[in-house]
C-alpha positions, -999 to +999 in steps of 0.1 A: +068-615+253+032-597+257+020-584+288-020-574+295-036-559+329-065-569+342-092-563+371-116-588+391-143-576+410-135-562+440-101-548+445-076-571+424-059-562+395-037-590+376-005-585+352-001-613+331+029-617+311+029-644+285+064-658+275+078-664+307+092-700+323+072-704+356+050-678+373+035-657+346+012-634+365+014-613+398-017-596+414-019-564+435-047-558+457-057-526+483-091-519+504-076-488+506-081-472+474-092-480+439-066-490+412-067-483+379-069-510+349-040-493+326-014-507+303+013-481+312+012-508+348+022-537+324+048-521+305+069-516+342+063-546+352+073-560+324+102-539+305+130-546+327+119-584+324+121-583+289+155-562+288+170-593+310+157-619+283+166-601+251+127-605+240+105-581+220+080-566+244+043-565+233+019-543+254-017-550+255-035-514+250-020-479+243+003-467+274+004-432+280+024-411+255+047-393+278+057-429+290+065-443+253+087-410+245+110-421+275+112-457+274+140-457+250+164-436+275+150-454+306+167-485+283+199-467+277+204-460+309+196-494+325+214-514+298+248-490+305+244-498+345+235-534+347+251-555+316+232-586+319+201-561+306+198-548+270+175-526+250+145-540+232+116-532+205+083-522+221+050-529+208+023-509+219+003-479+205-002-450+224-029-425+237-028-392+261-055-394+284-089-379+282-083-364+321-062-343+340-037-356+366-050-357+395-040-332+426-030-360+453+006-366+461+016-401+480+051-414+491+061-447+492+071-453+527+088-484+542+094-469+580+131-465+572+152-435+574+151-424+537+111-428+538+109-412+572+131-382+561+110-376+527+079-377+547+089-351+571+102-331+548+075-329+527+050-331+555+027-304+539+024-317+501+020-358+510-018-366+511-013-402+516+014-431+526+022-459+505+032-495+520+035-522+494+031-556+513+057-582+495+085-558+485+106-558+516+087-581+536+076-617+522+041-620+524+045-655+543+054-639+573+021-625+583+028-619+623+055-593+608+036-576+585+009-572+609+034-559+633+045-532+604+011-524+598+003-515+636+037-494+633+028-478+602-008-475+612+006-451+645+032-431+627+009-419+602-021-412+624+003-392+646+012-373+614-025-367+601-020-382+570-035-418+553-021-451+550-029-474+520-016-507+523-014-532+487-003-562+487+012-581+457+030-610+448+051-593+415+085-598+432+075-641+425+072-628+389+101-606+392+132-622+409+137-651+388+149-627+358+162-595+381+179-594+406+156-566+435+178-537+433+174-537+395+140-543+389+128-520+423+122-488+400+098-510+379+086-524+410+077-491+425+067-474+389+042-501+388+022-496+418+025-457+413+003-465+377-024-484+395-027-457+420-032-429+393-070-426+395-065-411+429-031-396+427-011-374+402+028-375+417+044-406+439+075-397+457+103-424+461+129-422+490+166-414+477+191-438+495+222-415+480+232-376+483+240-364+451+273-363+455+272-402+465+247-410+438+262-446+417+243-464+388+212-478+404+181-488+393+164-460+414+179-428+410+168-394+401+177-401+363+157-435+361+123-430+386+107-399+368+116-416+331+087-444+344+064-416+350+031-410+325+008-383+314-014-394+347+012-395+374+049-379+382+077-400+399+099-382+416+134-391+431+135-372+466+159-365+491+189-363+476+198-331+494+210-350+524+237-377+536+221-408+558+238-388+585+222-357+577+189-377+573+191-394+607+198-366+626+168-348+608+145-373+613+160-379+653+137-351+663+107-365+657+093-389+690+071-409+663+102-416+647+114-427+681+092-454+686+089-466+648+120-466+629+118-496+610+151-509+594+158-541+594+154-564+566+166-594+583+136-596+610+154-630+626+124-647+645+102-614+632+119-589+649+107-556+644+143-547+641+170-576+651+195-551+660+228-572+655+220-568+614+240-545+595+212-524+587+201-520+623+237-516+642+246-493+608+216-472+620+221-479+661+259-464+656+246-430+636+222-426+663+249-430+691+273-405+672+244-382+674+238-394+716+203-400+711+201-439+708+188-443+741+160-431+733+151-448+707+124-475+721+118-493+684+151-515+692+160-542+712+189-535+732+220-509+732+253-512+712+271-548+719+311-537+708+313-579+703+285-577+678+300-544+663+333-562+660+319-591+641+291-575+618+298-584+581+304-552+556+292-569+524+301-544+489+314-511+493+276-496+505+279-512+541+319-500+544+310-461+536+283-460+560+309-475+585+337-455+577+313-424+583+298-436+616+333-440+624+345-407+615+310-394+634+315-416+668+352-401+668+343-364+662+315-368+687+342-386+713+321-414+718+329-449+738+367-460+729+359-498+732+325-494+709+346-471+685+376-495+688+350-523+680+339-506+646+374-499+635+386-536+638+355-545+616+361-527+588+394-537+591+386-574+591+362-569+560+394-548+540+412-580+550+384-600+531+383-580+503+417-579+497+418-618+500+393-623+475+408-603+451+440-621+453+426-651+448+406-641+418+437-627+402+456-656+412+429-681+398+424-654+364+462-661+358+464-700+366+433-697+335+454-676+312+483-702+314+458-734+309 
């Protein structure tokens, strides 16, 4: 597999990977701010891709030299947490840049909580916000991206600091080999290296405390192993627990009226507020008695909906077991709190289920 970056005039820059079944190419594009032409872009993109398909990886032009010396233990570490991926040879020579690093520092930032707590709480060292059109919303839907633009658009003017906005289709490139939640790292590692003319450290958004922290393909080991002679990626806010982080972040009015967390967006909500994302964040806020005033969702608590929300994986259960341990410390509404605890029942029910049946259908194989 070989990978090459290159620029058009104007403000596109292509990856082209060469090897692949099906869309070999993904472009990123930004009026915002200039990106830079440089292979240590293609190896991102391309590395976890490669791991996935057991393929050599061949990068056209040298990548940065701090990059190279850590590729081998960003491998070891993704090939221990996700099986499917394995380590591989890469090709590519190597050179340490004529420049310094420049002084700018951006965040990625998505409107969420984690994104919303790392801004705020490093309010005096971000020069810029990041949005990446096509990583959490698909850029089909264009009414809601324009919708997250206006939102993003508000919360950073209110916070005197700059938006830049890019736009890409890499996930087209990307989610036929990897699944999202293992390729993100790359994903966001990528777009970090184009931004490097401008910028010398990206923050990412922790989802985990560190006492909470499991193997994913973000985490504080992983990001900064992606980072180059030209720009730092750091893993932040692990100091805090989503509870800690919401009621942080609760204080701020802009936060108020633009907490974004849906990823469901039925119809193009702004947030659906019957998702498990959105009543996950609805019932932290009510533990805390500030939902009310929070304007950016559609409605109060439903108990019904709390009943029947889904807990898929063991993620969705902890945050409910803790906003049910919150609600009841905080002496919140006995029906709502009722509702939650009969939910995570009924998924426990599930879970259990399954795994009977899997053990029952392991042992009807063993005997065939």
């Amino acid at each position: 597999m070989k990978v090459e970056v290159s620029s058009a005039p104007g403000d596109l820059v292509s990856i082209g990977v060469r090897g692949l079944r099906g869309v070999e190419e993904a472009y990123f594009r930004s009026s915002d701010v200039e990106l830079a032409e440089t292979a240590n872009a293609g190896l991102t993109t391309a590395l976890t891709i490669a791991m996935r398909r057991g393929v050599t990886l061949e990068c056209a032009g040298p990548i940065s030299e701090v990059l190279a010396a850590r590729v081998d233990d960003y491998q070891a570490l993704m090939s221990r947490w996700y099986p499917t991926l394995e380590p591989v040879q890469v090709l590519t020579g190597t050179a340490r840049s004529a420049r310094p690093a420049a002084a700018e520092t951006f965040c990625f930032f998505s409107g969420g909580v984690d994104s919303f707590y790392t801004l705020l709480r490093n309010i005096d060292r971000v020069d810029a916000v990041v949005y990446v059109h096509g990583f959490d919303v698909g850029l089909e839907d264009v009414e809601l991206r324009r919708v997250v633009s206006d939102s993003l658009r508000r919360t950073v003017e209110s916070l005197g600091k700059e938006l830049i906005e890019l736009e890409t289709d890499l996930r087209a490139l990307s989610d036929p080999h990897v699944s999202w939640p293992a390729y993100v790292s790359s994903g966001l590692a990528t777009v970090a290296h184009l931004l490097s003319r401008r910028f010398g450290r990206a923050l990412v958004a922790g989802t985990l405390a560190y006492h909470e922290l499991q193997p994913l393909a973000s985490h504080p080991l992983t990001d900064p192993l992606l980072s180059s002679d030209q720009i730092a990626i750091e893993h932040d806010g692990c100091d805090a627990t989503r509870q800690e982080k919401v009621a942080f972040i609760a204080r701020h009015p802009v936060v108020r009226q633009n907490l974004r967390v849906c990823w469901e967006n039925p119809g193009g909500d702004f947030n659906c507020g019957r998702c498990e994302k959105c009543l996950r964040t609805m019932l932290a806020l009510e533990s805390l008695g500030v939902l009310g005033e929070f304007t950016c969702f559609p409605s109060g608590l439903d108990p019904d909906v709390v009943r029947r929300v889904d807990l898929p994986g063991r993620g969705p259960r902890h945050w409910a077991v803790v906003n049910l341990r919150e609600l009841r410390r905080a002496n919140r509404d006995p029906v709502l709190v009722r509702a939650l605890a009969e939910a995570i029942a009924r998924s426990d029910a599930r879970r259990v289920h399954r795994l009977v049946w899997r053990r029952a259908l392991h042992g009807r194989a063993a005997t065939t």
